[in-house]
C-alpha positions as CSV (number, residue, x, y, z in Angstrom):
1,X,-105.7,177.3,9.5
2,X,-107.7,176.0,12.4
3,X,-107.6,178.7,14.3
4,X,-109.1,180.5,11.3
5,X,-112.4,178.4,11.3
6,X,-112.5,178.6,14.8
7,X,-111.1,181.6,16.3
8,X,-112.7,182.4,19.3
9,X,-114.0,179.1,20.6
10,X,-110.8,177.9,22.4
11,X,-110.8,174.6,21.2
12,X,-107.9,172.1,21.3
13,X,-106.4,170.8,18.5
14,X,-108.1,167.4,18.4
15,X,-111.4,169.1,18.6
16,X,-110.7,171.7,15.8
17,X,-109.3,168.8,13.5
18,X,-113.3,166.8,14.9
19,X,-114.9,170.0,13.9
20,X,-113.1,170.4,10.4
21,X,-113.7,166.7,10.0
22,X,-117.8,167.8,10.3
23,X,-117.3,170.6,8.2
24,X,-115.9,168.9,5.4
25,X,-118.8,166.1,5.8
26,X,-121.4,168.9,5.8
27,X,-119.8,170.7,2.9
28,X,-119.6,167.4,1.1
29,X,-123.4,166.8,1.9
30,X,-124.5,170.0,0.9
31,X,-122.9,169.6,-3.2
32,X,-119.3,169.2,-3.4
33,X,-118.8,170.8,-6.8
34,X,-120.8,173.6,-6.0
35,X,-118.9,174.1,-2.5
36,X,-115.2,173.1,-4.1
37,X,-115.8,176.4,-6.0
38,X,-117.4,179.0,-3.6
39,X,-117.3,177.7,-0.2
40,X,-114.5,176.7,2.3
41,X,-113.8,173.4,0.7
42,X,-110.6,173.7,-0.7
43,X,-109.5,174.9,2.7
44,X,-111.2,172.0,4.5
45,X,-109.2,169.6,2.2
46,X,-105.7,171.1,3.0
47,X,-106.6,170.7,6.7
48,X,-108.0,166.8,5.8
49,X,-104.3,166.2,4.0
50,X,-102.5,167.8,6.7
51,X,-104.4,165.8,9.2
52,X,-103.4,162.7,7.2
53,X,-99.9,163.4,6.6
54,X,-99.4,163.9,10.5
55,X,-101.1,161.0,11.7
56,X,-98.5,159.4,8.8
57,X,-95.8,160.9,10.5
58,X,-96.4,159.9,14.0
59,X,-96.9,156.4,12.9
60,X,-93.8,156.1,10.9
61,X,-91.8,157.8,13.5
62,X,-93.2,154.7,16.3
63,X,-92.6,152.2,13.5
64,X,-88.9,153.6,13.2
65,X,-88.6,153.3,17.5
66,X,-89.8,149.7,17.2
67,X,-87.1,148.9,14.8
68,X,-84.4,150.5,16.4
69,X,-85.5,148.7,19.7
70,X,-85.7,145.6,17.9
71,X,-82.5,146.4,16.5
72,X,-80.7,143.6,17.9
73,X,-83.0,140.7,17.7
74,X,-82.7,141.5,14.2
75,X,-79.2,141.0,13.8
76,X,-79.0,137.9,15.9
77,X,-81.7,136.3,13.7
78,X,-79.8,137.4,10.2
79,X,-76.4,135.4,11.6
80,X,-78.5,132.6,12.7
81,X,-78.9,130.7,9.2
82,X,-74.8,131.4,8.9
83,X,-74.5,129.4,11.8
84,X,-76.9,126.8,10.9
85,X,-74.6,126.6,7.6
86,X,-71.4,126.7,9.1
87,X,-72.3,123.8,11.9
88,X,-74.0,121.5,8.6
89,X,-70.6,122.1,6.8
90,X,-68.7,120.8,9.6
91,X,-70.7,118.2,10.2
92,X,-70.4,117.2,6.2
93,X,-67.1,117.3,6.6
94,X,-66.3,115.6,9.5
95,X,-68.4,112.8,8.1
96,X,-66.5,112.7,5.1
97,X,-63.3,112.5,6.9
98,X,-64.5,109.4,8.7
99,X,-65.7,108.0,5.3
100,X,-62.3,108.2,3.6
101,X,-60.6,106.7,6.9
């Protein structure tokens, strides 16, 4: 679709998605209902939602690498209030063995 608006200009794909971006503000500027029906700015939304839905992607896709990095430190943390339990019920118990001696 970018290489539609912009065929012959050679532009890279951030600058295409920087020049749809303008687009869409001057169609938006210029009467929205008027352009939604007769100009190019139902095509201009397409390329704003699939502008959204990568930059989506991408960022779930580094949230997912930080939690599988962080992977272990999770785990470690979710035993550590077992622990904490288990060493209080020992201690409870010991005391209460020394109580009843």
């Amino acid at each position: 679709m970018l290489q539609d608006l912009y065929p012959s200009e050679g532009l890279s794909r951030a600058e295409a998605l920087a020049a749809a971006t303008r687009a869409y503000e001057e169609e938006m500027r210029a009467g929205a209902v008027r352009n939604l029906l007769s100009g190019k700015m139902v095509r201009l939304l397409l390329l704003q939602v699939q502008a959204l839905k990568l930059q989506s992607l991408r960022a779930m896709d580094t949230l997912d690498r930080l939690v599988d990095s962080n992977k272990l430190n999770l785990q470690l943390f979710a035993t550590l209030p077992a622990c904490l339990l288990a060493v209080a019920a020992s201690r409870l118990a010991r005391a209460g063995a020394t109580a009843l001696r």
